[in-house]
Backbone as JSON Lines, residues from 0, in Angstrom:
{"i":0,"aa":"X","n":[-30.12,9.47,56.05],"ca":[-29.02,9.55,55.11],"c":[-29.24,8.55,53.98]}
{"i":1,"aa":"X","n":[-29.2,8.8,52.78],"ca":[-29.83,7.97,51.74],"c":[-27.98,6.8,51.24]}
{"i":2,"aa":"X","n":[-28.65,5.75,51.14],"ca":[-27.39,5.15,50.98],"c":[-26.43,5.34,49.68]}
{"i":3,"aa":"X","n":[-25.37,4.99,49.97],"ca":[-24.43,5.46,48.96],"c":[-24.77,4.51,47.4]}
{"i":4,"aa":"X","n":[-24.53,5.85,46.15],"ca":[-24.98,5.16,44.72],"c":[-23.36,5.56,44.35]}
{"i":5,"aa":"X","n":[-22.89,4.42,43.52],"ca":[-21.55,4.74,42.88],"c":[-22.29,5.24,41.14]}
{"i":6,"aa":"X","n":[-22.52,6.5,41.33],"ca":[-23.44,6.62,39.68],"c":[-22.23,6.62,38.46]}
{"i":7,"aa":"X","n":[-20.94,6.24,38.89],"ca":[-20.26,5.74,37.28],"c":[-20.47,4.64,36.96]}
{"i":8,"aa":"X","n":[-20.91,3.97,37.68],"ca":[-21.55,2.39,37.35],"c":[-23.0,1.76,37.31]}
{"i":9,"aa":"X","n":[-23.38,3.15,37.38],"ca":[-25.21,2.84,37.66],"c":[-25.62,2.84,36.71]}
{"i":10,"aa":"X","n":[-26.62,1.38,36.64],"ca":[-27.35,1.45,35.23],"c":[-28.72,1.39,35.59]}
{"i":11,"aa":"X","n":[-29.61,2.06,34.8],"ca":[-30.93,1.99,35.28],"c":[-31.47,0.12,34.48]}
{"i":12,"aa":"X","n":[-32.88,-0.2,35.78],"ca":[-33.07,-1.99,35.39],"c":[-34.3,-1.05,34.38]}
{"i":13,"aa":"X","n":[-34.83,-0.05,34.7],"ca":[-36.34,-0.02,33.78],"c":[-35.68,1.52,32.79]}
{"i":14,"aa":"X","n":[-36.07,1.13,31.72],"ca":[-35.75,2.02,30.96],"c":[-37.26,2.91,30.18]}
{"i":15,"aa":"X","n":[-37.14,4.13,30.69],"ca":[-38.78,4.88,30.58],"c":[-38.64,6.02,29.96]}
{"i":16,"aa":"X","n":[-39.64,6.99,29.63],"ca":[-39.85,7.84,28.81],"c":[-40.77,9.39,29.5]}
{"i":17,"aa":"X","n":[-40.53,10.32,29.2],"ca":[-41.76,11.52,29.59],"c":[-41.46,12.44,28.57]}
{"i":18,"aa":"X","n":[-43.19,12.66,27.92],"ca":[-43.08,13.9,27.07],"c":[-43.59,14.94,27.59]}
{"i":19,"aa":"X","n":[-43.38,15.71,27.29],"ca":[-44.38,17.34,27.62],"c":[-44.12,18.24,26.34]}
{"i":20,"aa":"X","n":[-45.26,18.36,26.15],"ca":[-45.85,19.05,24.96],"c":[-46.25,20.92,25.38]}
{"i":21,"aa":"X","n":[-45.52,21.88,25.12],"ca":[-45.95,22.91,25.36],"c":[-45.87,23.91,24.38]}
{"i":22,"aa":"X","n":[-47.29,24.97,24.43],"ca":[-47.8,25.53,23.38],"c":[-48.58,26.79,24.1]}
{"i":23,"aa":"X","n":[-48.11,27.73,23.4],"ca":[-49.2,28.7,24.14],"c":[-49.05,28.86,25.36]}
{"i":24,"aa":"X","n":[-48.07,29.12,25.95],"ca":[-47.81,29.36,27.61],"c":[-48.28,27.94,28.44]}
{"i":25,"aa":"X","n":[-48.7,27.62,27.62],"ca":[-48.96,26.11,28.38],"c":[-48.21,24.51,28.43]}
{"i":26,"aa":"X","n":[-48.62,24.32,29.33],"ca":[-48.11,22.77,29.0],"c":[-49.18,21.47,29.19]}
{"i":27,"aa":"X","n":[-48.99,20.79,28.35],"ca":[-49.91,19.29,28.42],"c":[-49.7,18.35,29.42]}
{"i":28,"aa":"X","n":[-49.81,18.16,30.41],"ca":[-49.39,16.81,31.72],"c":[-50.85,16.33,31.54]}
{"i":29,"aa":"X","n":[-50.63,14.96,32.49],"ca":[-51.2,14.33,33.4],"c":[-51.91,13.8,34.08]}
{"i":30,"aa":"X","n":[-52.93,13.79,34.87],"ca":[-53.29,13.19,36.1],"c":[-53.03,11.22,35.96]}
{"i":31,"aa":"X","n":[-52.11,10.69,36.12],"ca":[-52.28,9.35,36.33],"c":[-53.1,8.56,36.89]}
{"i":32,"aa":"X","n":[-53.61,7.78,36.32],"ca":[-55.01,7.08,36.87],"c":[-54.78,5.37,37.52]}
{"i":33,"aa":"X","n":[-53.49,5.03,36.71],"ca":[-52.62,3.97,37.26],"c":[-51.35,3.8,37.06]}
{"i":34,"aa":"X","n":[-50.46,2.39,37.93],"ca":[-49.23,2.35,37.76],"c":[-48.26,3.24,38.73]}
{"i":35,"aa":"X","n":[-47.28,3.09,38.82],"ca":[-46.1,4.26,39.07],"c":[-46.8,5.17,39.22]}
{"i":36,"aa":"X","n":[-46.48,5.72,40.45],"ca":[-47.18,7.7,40.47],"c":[-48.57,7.62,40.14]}
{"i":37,"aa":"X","n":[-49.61,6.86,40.62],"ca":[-50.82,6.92,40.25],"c":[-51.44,7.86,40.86]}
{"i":38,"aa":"X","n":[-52.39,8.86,40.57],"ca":[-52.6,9.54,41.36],"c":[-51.92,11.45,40.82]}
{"i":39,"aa":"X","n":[-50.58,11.05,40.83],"ca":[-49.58,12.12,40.58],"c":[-50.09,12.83,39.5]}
{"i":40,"aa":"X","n":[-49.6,13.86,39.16],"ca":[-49.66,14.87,38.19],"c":[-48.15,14.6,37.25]}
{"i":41,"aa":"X","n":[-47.97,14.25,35.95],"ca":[-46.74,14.3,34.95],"c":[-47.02,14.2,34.23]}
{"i":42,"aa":"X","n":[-46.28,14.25,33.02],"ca":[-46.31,14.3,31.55],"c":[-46.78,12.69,31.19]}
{"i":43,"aa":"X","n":[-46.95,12.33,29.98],"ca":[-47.32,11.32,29.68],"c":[-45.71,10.81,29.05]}
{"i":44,"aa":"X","n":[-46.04,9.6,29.47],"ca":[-44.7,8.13,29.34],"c":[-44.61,7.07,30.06]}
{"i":45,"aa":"X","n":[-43.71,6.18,29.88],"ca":[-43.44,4.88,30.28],"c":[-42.23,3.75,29.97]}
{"i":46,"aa":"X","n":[-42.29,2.44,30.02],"ca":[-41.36,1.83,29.1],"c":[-40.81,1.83,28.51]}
{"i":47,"aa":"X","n":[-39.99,1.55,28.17],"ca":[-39.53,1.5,26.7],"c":[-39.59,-0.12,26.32]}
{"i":48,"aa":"X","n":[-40.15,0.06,25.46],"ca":[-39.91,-1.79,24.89],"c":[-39.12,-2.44,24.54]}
{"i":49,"aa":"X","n":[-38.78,-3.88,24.12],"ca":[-37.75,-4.18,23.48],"c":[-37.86,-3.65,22.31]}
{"i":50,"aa":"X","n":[-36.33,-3.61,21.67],"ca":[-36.39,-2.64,19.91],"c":[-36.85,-1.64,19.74]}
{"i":51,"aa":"X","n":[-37.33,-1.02,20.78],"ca":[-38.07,0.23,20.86],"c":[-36.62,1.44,21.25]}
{"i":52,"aa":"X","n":[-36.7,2.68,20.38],"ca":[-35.8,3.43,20.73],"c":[-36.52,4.35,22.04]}
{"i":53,"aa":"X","n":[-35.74,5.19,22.53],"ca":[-36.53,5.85,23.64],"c":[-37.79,7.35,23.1]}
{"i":54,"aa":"X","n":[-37.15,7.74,21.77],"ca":[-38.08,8.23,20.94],"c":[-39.19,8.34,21.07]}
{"i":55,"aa":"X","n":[-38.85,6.36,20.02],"ca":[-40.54,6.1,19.68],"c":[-41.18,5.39,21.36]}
{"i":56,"aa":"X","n":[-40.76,5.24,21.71],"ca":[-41.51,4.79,23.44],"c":[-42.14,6.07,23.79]}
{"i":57,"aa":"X","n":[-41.49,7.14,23.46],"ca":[-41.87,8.61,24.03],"c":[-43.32,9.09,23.18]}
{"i":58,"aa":"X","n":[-43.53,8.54,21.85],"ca":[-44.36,8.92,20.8],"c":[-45.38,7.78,21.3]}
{"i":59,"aa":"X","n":[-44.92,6.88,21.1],"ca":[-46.44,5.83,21.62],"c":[-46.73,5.66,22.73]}
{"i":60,"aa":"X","n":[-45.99,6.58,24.23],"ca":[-46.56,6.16,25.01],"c":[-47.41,7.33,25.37]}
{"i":61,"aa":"X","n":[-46.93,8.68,24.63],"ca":[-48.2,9.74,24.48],"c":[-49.61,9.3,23.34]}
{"i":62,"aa":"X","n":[-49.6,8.61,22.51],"ca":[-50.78,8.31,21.94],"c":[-51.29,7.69,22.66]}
{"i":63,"aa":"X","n":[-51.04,6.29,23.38],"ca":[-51.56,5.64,24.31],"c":[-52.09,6.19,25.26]}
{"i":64,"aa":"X","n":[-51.4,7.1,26.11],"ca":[-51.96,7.69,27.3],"c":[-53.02,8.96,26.94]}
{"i":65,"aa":"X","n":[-52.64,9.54,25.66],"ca":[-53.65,10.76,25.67],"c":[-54.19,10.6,23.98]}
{"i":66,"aa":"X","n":[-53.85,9.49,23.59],"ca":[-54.44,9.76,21.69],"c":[-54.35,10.95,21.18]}
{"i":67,"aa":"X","n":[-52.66,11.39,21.15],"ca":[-52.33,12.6,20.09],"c":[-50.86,11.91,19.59]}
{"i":68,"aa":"X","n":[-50.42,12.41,18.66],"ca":[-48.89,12.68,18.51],"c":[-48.33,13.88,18.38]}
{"i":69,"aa":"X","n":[-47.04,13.67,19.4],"ca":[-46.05,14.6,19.31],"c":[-45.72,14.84,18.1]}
{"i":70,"aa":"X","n":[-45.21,16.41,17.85],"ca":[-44.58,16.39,16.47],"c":[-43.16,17.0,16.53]}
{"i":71,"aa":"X","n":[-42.26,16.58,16.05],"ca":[-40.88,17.07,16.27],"c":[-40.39,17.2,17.84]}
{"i":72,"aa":"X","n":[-39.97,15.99,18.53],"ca":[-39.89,16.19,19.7],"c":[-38.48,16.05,19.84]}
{"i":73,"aa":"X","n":[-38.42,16.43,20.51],"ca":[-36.55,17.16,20.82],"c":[-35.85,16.51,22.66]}
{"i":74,"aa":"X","n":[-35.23,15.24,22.65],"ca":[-34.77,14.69,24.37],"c":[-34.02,16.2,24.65]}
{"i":75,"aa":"X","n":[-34.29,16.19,25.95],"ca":[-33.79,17.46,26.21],"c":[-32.7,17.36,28.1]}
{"i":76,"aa":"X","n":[-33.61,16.15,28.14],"ca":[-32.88,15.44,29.58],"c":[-32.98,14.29,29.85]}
{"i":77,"aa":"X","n":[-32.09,13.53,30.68],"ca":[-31.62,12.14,31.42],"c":[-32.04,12.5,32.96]}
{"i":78,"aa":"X","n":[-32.99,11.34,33.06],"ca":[-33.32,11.7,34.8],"c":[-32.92,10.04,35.47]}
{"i":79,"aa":"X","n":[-31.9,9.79,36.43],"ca":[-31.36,8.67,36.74],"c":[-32.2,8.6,38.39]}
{"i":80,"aa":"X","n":[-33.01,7.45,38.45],"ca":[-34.05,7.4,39.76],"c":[-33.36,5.95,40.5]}
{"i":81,"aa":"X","n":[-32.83,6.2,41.73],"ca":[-32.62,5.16,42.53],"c":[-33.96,4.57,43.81]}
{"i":82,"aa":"X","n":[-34.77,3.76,43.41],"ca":[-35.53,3.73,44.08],"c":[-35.26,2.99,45.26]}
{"i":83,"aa":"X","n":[-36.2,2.82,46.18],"ca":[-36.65,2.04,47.29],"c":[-37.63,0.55,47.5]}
{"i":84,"aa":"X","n":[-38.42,1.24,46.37],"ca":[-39.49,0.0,46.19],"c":[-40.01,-0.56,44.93]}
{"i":85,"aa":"X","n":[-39.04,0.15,43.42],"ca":[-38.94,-0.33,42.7],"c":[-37.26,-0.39,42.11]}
{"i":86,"aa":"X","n":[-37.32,-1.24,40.73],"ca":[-35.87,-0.97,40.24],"c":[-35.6,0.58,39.85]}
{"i":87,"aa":"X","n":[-33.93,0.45,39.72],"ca":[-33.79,1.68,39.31],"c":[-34.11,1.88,37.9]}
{"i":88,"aa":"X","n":[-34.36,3.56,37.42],"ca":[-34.98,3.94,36.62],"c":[-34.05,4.87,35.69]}
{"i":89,"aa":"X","n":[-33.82,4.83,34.71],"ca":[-33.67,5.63,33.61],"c":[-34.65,6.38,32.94]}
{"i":90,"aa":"X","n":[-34.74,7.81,32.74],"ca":[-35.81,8.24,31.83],"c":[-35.35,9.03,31.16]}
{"i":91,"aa":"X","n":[-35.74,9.24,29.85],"ca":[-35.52,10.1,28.78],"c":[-36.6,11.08,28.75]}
{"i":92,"aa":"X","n":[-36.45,12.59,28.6],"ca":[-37.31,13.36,28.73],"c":[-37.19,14.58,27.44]}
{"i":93,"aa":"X","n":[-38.59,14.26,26.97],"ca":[-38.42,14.86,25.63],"c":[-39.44,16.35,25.56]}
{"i":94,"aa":"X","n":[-39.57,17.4,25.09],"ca":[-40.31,17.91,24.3],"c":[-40.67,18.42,23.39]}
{"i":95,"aa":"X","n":[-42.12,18.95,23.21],"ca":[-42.52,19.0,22.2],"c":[-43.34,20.28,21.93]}
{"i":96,"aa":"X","n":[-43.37,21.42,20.72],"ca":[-44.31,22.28,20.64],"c":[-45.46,21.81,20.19]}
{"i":97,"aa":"X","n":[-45.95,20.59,19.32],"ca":[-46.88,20.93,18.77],"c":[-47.0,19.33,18.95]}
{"i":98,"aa":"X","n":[-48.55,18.59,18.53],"ca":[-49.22,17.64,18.22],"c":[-50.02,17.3,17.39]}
{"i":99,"aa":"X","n":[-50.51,16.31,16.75],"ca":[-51.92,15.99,16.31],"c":[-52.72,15.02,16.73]}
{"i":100,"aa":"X","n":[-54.4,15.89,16.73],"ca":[-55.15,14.85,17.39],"c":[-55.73,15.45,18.57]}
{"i":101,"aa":"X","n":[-56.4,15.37,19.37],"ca":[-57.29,15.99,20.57],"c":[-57.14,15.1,21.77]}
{"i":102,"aa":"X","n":[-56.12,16.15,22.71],"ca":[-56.11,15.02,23.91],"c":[-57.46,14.65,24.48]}
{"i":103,"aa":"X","n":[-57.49,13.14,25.07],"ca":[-58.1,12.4,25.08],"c":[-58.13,11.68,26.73]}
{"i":104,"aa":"X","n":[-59.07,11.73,27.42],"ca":[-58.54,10.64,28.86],"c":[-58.85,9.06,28.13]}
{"i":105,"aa":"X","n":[-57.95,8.35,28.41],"ca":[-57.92,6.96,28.43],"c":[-57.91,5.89,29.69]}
{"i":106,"aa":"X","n":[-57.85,5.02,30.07],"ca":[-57.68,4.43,31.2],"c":[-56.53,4.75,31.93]}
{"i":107,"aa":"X","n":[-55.7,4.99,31.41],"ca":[-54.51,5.52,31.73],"c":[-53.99,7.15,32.39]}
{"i":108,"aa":"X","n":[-54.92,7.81,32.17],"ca":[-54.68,9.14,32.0],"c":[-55.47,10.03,31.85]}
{"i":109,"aa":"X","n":[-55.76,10.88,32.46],"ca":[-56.33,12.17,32.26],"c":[-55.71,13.84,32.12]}
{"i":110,"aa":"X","n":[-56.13,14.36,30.76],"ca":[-55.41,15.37,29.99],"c":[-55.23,16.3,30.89]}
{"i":111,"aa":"X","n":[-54.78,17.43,31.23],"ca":[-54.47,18.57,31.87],"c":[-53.54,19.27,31.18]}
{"i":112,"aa":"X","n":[-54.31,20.55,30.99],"ca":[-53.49,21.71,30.27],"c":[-53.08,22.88,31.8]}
{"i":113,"aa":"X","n":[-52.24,23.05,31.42],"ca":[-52.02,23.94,33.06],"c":[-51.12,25.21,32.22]}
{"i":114,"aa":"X","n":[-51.12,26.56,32.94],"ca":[-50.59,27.59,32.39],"c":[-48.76,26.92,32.88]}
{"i":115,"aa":"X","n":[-47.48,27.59,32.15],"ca":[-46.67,26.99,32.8],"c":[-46.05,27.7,33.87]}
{"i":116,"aa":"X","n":[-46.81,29.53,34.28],"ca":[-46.87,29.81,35.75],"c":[-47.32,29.28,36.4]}
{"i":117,"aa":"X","n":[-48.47,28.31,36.55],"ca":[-49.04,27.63,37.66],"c":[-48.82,26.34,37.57]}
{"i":118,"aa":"X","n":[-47.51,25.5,37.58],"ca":[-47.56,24.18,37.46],"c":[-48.49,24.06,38.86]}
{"i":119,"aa":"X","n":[-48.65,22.56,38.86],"ca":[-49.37,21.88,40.52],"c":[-47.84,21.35,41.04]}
{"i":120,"aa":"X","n":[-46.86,21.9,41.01],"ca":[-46.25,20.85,41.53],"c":[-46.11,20.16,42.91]}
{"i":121,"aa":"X","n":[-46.77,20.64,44.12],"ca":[-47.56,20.01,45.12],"c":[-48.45,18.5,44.71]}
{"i":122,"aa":"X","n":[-48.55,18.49,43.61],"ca":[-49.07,16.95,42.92],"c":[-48.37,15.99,42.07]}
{"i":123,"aa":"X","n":[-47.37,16.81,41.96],"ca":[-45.73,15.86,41.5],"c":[-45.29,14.73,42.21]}
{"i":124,"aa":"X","n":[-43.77,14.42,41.08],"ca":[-43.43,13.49,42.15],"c":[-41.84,14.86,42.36]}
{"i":125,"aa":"X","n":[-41.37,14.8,44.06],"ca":[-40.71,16.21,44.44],"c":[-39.47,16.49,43.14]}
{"i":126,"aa":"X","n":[-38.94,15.73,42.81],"ca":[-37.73,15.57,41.47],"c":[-38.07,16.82,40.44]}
{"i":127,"aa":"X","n":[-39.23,16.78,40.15],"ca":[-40.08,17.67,39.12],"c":[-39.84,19.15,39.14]}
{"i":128,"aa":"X","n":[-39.88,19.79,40.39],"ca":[-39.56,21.15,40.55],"c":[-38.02,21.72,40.26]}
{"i":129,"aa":"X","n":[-37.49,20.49,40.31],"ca":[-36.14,20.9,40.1],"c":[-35.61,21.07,38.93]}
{"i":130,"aa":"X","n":[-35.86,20.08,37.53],"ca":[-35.45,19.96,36.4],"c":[-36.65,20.37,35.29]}
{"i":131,"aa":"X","n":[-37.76,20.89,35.94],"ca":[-38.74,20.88,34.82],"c":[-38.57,22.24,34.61]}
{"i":132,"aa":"X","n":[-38.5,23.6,35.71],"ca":[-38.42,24.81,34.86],"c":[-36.96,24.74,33.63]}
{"i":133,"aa":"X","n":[-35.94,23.77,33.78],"ca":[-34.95,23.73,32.49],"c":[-35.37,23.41,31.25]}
{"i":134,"aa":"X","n":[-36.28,22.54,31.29],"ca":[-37.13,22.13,30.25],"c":[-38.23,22.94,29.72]}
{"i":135,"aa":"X","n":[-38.88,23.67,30.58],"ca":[-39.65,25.0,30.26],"c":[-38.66,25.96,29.41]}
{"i":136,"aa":"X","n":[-37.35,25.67,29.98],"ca":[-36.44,27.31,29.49],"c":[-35.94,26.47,27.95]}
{"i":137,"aa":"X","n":[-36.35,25.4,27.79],"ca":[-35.4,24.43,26.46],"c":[-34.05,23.95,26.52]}
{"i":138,"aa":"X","n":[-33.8,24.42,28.07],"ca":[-32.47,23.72,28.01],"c":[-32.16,22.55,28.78]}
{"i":139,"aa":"X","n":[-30.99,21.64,28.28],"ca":[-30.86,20.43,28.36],"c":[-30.22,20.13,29.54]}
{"i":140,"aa":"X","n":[-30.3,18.55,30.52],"ca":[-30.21,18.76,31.92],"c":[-29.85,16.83,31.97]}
{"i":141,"aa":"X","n":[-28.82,16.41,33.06],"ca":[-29.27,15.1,33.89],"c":[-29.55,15.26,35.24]}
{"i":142,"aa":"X","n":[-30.12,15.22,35.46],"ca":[-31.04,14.42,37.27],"c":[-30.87,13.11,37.75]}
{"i":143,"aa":"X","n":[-29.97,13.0,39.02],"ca":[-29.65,12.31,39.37],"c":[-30.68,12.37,40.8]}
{"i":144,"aa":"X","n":[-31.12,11.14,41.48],"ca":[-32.12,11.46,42.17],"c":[-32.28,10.17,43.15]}
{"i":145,"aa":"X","n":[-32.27,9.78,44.74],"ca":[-32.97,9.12,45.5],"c":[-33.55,8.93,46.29]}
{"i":146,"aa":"X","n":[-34.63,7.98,45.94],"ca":[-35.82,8.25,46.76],"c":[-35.96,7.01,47.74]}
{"i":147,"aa":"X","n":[-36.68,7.0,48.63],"ca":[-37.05,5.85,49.92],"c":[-38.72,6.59,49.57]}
{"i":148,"aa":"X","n":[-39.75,5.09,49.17],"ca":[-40.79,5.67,48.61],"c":[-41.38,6.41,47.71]}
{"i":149,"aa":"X","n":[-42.3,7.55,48.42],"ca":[-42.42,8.68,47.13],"c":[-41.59,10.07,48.13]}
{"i":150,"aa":"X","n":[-40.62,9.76,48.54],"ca":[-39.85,10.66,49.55],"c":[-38.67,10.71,48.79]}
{"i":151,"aa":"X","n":[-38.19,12.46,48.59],"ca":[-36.82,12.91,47.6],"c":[-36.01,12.29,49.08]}
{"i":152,"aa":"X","n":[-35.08,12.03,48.73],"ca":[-33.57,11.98,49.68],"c":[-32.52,12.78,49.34]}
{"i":153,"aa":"X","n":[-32.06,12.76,48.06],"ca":[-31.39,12.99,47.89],"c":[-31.08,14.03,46.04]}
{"i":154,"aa":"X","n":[-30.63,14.52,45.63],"ca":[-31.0,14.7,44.64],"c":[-29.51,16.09,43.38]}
{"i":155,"aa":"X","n":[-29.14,15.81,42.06],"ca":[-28.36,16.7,41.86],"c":[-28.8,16.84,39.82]}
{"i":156,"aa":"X","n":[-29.05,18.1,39.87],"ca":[-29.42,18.21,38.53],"c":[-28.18,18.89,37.86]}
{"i":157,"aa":"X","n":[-27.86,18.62,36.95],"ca":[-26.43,18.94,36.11],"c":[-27.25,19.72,34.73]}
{"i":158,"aa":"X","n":[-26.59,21.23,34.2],"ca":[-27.32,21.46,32.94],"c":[-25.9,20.92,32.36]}
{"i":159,"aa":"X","n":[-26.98,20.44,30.89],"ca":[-25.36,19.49,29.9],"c":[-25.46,20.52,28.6]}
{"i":160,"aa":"X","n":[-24.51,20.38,27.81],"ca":[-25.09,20.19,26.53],"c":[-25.77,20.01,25.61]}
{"i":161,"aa":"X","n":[-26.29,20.74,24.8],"ca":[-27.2,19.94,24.0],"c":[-26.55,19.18,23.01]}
């Protein structure tokens, strides 16, 4: 039984970012090479910095991880992560049709274009299956979510408004 979250008072301690870029029946993720979810299959993101809006965290942390930029990227969801073995997490989740620049593996990351019938999501983290076909469809969503490890417990996706 995952312990009780009062989420009208929950604030996330790390404030983070995920883009996904899709074009052509496809979508741009992943393979993480370190950090959080290393290993995992997701979109490229992270941090947000100080003074940094969640935006531009979303724009530089896809150049960083894959050396492209998003172009016209559109938040489309709030994913609220109660962890186990790290702080809790806030993420802003944006996308995007188009880029410039040629994805790139960096230390960070390795590119993967996947059709968006065949996600891997067997290489996710489990949260993913739930709120990502909304984001495939363009519509806007919060995810509320807890985990013990890399184990879902618990989990409730809300479609919002745009």
């Amino acid at each position: 039984m995952p312990r009780p979250i009062d989420w009208t008072t929950w604030t996330g301690q790390i404030l983070a970012t995920l883009m996904f870029i899709i074009r052509d029946g496809q979508i741009l993720l992943i393979e993480k090479k370190r950090g959080l979810g290393a290993g995992k299959i997701n979109g490229p993101g992270g941090k947000i910095d100080p003074g940094e809006t969640p935006l531009q965290a979303a724009i530089r942390e896809t150049q960083e991880e894959l050396h492209i930029t998003p172009l016209h990227p559109v938040k489309l969801g709030e994913l609220w992560f109660s962890m186990s073995d790290c702080p809790d997490i806030l993420c802003h989740v944006y996308r995007a049709e188009n880029f410039t620049g040629t994805p790139t593996e960096t230390d960070e990351a390795i590119p993967l274009w996947t059709p968006t019938t065949a996600i891997p999501y067997h290489r996710m983290w489990e949260d993913d299956q739930q709120w990502l076909p909304l984001l495939l469809d363009n519509k806007t969503f919060h995810g509320r979510f807890i985990f013990e490890k890399d184990h879902l417990l618990w989990s409730q996706i809300t479609p919002t408004l745009p």
